[in-house]
PQR file of N, CA, C, O and H, with PARSE charges and radii, in Angstrom:
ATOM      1  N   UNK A   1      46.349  -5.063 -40.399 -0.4000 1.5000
ATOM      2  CA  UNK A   1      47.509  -4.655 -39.660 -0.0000 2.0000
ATOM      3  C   UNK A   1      47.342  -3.187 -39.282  0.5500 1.7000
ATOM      4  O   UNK A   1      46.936  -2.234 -39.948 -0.5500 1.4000
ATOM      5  N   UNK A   2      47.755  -3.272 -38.069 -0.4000 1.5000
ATOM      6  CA  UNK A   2      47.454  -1.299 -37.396 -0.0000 2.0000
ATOM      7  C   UNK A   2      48.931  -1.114 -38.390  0.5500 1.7000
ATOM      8  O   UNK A   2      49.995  -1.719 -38.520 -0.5500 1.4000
ATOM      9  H   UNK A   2      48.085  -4.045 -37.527  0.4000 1.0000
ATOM     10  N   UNK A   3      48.172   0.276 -39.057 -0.4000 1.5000
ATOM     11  CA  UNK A   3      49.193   1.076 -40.118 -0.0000 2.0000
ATOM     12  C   UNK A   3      49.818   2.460 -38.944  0.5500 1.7000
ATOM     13  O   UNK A   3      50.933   2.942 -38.741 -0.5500 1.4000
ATOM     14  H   UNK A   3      47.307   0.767 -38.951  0.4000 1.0000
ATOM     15  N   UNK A   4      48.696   2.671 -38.486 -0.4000 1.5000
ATOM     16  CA  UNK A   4      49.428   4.253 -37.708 -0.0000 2.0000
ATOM     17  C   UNK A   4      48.003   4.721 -36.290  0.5500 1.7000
ATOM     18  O   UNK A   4      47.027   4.046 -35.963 -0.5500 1.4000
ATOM     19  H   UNK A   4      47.790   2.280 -38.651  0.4000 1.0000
ATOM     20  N   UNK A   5      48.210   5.346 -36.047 -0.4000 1.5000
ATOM     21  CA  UNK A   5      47.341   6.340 -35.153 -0.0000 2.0000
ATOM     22  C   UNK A   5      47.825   7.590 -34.322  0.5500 1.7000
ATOM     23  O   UNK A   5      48.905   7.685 -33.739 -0.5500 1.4000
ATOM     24  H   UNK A   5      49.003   5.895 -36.312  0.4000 1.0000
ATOM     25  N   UNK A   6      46.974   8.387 -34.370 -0.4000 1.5000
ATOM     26  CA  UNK A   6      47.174   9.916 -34.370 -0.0000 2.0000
ATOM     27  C   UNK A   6      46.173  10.492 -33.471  0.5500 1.7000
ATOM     28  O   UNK A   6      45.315   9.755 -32.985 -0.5500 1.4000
ATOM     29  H   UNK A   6      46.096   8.310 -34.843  0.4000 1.0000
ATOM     30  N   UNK A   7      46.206  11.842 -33.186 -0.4000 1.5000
ATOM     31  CA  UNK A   7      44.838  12.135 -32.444 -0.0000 2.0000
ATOM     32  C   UNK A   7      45.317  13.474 -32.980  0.5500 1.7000
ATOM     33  O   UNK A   7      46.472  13.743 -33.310 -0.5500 1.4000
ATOM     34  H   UNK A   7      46.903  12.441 -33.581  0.4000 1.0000
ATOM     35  N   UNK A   8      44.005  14.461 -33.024 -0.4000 1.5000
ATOM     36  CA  UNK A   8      43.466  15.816 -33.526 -0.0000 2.0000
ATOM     37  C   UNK A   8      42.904  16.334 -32.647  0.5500 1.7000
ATOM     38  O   UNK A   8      42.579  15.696 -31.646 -0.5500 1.4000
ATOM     39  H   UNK A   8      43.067  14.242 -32.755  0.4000 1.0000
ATOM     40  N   UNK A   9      42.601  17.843 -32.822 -0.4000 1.5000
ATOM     41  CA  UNK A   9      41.845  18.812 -32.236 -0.0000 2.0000
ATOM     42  C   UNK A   9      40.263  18.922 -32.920  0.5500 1.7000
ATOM     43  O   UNK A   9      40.004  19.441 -34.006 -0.5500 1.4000
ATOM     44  H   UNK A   9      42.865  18.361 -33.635  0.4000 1.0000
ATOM     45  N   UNK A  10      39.745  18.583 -32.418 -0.4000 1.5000
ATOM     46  CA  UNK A  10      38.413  19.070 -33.302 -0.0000 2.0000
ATOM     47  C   UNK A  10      37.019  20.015 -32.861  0.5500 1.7000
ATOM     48  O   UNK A  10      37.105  20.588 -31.775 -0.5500 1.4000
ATOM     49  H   UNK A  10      39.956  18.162 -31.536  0.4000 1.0000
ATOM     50  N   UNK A  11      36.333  20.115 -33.289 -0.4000 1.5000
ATOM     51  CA  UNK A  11      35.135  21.095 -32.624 -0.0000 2.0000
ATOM     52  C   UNK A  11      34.776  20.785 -31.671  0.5500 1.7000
ATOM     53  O   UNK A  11      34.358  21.750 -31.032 -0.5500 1.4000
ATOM     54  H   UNK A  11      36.263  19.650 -34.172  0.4000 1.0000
ATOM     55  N   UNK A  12      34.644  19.233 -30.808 -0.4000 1.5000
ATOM     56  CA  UNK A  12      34.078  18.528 -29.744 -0.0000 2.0000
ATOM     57  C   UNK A  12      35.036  17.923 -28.831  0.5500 1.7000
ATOM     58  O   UNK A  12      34.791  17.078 -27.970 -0.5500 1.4000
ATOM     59  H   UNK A  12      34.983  18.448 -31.327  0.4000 1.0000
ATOM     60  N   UNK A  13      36.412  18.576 -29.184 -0.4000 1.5000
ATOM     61  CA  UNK A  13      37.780  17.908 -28.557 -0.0000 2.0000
ATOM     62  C   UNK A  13      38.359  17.016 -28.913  0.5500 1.7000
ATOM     63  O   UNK A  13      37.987  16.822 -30.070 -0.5500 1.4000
ATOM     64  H   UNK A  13      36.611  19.262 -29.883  0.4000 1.0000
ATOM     65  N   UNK A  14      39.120  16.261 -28.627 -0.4000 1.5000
ATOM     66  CA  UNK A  14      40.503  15.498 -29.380 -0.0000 2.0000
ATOM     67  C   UNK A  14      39.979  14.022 -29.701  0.5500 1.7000
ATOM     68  O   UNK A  14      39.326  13.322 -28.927 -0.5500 1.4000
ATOM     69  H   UNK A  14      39.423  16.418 -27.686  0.4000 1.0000
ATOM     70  N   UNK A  15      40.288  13.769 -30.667 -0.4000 1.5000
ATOM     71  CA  UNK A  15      39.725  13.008 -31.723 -0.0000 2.0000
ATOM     72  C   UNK A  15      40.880  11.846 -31.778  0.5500 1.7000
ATOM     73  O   UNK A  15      42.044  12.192 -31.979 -0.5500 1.4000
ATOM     74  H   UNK A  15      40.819  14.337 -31.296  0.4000 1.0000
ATOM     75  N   UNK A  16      40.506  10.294 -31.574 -0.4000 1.5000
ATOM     76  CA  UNK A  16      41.397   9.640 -31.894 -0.0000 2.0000
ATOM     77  C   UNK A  16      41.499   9.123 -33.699  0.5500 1.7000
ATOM     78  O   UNK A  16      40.557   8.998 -34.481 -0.5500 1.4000
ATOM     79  H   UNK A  16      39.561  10.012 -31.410  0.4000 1.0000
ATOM     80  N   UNK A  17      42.595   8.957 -33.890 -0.4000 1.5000
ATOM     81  CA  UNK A  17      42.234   8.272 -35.743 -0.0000 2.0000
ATOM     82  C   UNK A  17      43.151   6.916 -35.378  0.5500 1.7000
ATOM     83  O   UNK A  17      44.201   6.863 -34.739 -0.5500 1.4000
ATOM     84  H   UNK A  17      43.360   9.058 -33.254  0.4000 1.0000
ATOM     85  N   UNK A  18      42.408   5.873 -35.990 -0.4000 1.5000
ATOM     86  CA  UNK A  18      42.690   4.230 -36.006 -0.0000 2.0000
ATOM     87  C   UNK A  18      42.981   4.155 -37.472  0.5500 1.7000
ATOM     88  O   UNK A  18      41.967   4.153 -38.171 -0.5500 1.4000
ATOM     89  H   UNK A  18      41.555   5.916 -36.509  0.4000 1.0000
ATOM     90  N   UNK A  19      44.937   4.048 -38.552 -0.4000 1.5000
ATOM     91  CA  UNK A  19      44.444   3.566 -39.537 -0.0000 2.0000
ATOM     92  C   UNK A  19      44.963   2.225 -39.309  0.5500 1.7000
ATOM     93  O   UNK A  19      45.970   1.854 -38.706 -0.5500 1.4000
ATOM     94  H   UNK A  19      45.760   4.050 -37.984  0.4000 1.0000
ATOM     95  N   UNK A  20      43.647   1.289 -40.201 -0.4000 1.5000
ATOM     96  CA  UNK A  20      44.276  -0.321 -40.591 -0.0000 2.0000
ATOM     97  C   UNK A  20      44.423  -0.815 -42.060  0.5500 1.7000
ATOM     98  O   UNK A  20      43.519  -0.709 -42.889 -0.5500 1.4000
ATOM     99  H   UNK A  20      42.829   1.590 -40.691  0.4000 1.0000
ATOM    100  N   UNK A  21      45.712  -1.397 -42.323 -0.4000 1.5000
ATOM    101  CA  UNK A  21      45.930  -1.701 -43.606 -0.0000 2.0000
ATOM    102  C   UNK A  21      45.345  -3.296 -43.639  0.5500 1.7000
ATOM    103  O   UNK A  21      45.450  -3.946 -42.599 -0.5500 1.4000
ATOM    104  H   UNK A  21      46.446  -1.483 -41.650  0.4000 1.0000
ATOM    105  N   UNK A  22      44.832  -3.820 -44.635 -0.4000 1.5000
ATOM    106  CA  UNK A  22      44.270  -5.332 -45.165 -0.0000 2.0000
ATOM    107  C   UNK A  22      44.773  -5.059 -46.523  0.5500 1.7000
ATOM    108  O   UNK A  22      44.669  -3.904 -46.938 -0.5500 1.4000
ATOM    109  H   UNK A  22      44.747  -3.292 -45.480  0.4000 1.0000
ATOM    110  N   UNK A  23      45.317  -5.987 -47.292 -0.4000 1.5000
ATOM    111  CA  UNK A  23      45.713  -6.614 -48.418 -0.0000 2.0000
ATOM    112  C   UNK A  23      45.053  -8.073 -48.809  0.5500 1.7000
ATOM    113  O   UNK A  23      44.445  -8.838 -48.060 -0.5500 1.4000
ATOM    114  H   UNK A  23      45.401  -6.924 -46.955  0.4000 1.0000
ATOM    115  N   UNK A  24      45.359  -8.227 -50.221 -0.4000 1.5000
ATOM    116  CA  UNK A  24      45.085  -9.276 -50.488 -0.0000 2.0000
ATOM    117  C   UNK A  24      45.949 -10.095 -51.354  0.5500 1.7000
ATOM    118  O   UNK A  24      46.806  -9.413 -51.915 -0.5500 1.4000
ATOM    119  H   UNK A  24      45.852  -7.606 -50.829  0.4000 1.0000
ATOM    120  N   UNK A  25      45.981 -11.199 -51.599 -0.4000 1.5000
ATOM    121  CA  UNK A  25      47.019 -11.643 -52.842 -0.0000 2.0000
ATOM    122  C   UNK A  25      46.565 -12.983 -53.169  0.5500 1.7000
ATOM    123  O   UNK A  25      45.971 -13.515 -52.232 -0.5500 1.4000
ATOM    124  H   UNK A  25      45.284 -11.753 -51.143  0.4000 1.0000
ATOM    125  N   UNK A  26      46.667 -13.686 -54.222 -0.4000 1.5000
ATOM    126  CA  UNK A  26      46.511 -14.011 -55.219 -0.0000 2.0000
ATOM    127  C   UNK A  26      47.685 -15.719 -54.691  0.5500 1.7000
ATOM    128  O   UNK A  26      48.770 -15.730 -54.109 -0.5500 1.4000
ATOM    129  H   UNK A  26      47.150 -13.253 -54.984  0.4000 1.0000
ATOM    130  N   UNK A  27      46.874 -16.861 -55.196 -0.4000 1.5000
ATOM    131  CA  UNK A  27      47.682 -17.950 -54.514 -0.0000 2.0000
ATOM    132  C   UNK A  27      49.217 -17.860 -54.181  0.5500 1.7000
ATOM    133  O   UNK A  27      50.005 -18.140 -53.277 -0.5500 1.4000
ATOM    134  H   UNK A  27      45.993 -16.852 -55.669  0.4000 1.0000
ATOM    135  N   UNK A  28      49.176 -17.160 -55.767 -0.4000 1.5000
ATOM    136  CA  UNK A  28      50.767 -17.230 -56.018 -0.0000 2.0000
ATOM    137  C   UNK A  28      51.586 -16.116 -55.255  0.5500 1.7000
ATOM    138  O   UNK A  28      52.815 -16.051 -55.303 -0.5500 1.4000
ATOM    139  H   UNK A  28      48.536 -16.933 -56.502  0.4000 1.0000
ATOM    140  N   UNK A  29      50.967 -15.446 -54.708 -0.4000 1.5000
ATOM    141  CA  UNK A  29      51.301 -14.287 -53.623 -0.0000 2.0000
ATOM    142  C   UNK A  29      51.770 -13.001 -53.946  0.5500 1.7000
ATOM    143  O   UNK A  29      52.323 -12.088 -53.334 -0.5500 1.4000
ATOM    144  H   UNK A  29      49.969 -15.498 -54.668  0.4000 1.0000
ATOM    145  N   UNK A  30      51.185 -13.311 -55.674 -0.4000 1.5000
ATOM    146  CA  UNK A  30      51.148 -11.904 -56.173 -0.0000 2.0000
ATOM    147  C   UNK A  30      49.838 -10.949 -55.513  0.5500 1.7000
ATOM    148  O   UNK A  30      48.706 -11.380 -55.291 -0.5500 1.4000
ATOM    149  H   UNK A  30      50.736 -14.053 -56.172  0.4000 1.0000
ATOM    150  N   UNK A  31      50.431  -9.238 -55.218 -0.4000 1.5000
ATOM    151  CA  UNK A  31      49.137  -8.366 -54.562 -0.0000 2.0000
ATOM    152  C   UNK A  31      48.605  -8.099 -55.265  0.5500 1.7000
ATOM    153  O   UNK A  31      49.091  -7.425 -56.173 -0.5500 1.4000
ATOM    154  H   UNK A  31      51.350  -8.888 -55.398  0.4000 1.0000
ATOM    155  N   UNK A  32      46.888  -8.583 -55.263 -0.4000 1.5000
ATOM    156  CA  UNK A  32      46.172  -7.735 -55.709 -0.0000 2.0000
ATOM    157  C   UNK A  32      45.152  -6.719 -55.222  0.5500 1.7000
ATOM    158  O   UNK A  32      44.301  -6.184 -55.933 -0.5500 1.4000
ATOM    159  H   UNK A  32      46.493  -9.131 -54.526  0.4000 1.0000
ATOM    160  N   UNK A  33      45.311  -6.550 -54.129 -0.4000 1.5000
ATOM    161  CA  UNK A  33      44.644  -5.569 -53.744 -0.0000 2.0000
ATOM    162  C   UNK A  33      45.240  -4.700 -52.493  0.5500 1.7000
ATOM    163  O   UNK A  33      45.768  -5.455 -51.677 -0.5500 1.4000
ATOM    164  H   UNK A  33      46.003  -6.984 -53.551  0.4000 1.0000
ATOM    165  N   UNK A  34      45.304  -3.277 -52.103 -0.4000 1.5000
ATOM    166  CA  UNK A  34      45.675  -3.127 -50.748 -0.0000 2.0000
ATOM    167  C   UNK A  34      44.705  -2.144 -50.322  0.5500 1.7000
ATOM    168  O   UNK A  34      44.808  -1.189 -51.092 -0.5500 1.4000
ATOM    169  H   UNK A  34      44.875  -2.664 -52.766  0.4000 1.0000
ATOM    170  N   UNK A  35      43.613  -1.882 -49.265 -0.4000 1.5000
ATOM    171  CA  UNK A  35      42.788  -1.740 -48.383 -0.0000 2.0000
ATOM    172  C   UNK A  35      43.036  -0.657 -47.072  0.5500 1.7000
ATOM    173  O   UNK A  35      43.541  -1.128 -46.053 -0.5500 1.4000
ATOM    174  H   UNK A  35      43.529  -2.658 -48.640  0.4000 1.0000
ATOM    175  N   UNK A  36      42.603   1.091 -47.120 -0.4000 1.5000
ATOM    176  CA  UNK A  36      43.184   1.180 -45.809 -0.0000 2.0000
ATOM    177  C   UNK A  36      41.507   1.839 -45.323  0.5500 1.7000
ATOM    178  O   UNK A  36      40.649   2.504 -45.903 -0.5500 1.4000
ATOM    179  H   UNK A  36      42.193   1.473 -47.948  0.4000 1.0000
ATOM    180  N   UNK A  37      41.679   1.090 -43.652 -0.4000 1.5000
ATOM    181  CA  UNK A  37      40.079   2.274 -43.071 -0.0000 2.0000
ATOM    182  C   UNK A  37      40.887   2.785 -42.356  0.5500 1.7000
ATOM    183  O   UNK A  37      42.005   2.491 -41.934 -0.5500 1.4000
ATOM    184  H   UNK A  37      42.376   0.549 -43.182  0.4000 1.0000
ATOM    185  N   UNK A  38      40.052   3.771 -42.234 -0.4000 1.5000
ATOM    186  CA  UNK A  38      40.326   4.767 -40.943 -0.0000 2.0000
ATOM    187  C   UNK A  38      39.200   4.664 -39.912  0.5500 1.7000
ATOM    188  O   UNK A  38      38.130   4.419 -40.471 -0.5500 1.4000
ATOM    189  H   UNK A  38      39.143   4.010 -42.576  0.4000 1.0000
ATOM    190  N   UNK A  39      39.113   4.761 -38.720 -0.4000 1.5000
ATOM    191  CA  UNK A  39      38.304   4.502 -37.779 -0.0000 2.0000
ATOM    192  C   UNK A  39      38.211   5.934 -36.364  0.5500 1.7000
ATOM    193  O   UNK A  39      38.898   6.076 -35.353 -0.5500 1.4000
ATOM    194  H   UNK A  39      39.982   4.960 -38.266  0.4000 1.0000
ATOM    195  N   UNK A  40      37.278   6.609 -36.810 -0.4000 1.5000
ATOM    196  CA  UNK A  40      37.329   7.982 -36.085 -0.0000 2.0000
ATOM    197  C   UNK A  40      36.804   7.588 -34.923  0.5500 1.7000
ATOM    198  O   UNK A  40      35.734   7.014 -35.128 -0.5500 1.4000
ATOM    199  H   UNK A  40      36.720   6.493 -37.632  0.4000 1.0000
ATOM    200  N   UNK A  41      37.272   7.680 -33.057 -0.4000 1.5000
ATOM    201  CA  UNK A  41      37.121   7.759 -31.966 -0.0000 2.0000
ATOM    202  C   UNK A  41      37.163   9.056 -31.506  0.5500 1.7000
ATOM    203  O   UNK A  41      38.199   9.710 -31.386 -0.5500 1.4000
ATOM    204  H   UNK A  41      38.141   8.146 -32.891  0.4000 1.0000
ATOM    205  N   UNK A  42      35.570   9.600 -31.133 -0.4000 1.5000
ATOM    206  CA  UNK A  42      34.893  10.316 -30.887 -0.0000 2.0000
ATOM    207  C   UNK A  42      35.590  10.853 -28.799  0.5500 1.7000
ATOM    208  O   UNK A  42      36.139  10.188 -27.921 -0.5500 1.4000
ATOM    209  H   UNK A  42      34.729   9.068 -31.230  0.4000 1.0000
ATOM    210  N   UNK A  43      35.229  12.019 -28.867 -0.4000 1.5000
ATOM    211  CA  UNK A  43      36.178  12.042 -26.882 -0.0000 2.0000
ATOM    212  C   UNK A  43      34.880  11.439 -26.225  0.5500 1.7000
ATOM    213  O   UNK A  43      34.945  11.354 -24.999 -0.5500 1.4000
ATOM    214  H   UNK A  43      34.783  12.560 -29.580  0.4000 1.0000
ATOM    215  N   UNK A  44      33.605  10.965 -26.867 -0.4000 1.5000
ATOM    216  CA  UNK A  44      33.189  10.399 -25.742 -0.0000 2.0000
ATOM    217  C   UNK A  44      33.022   9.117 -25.533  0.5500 1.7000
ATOM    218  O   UNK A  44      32.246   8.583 -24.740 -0.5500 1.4000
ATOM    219  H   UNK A  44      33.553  11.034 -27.864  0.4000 1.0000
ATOM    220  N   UNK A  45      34.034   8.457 -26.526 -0.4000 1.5000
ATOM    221  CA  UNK A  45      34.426   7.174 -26.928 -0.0000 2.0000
ATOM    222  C   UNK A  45      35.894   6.957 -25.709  0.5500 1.7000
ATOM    223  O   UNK A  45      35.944   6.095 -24.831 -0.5500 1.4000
ATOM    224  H   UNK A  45      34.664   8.891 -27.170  0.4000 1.0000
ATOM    225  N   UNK A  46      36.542   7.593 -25.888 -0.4000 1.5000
ATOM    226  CA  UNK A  46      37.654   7.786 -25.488 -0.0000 2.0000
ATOM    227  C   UNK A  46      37.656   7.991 -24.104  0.5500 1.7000
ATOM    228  O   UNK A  46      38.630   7.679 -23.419 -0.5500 1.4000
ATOM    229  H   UNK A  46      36.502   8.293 -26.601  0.4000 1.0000
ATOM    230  N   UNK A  47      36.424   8.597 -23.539 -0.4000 1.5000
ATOM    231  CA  UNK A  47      36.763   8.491 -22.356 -0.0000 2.0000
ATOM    232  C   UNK A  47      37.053   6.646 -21.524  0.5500 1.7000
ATOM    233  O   UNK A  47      36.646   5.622 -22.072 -0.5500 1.4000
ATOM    234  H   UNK A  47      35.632   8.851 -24.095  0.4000 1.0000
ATOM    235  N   UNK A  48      37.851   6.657 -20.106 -0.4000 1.5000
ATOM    236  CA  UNK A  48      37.361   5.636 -19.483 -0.0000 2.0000
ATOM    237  C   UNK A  48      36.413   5.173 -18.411  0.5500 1.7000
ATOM    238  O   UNK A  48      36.337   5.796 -17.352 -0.5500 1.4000
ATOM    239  H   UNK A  48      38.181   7.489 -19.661  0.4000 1.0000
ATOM    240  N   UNK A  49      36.015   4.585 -18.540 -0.4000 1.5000
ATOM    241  CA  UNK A  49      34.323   4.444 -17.478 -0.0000 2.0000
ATOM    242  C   UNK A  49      35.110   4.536 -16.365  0.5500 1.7000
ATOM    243  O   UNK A  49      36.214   4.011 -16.220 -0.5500 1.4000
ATOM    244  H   UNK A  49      36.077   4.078 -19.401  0.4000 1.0000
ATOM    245  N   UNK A  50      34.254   5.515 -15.234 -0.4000 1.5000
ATOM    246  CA  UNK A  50      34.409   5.595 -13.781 -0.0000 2.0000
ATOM    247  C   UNK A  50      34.086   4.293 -12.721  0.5500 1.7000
ATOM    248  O   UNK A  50      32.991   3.787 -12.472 -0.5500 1.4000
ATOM    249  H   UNK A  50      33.358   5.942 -15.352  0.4000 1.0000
ATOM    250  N   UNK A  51      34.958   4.060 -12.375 -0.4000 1.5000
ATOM    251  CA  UNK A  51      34.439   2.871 -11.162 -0.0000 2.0000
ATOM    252  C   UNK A  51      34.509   3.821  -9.554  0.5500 1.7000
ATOM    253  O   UNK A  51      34.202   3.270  -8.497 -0.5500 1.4000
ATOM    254  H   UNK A  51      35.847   4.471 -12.577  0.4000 1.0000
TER
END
């Protein structure tokens, strides 16, 4: 599940951040686990291709 996203200033220009939460649980739907990445988008990621 997208938890959040943000963007920064950084040495190479503005930086996107992707966080995603994953969990896990247990038949009985007790949690046992909760999971977050973060996923750094670089500005030359970010750009969009020229047509």
């Amino acid at each position: 599940m997208l938890k959040d996203h943000y963007e920064k200033k950084g040495r190479v220009g503005l930086l996107g951040f992707v966080v995603v939460e994953r969990s896990g649980e247990s038949p009985s739907g007790e949690r046992l686990f909760t999971m977050k990445d973060v996923a750094v988008v670089p500005p030359a990621l970010r750009k969009s291709p020229t047509t």
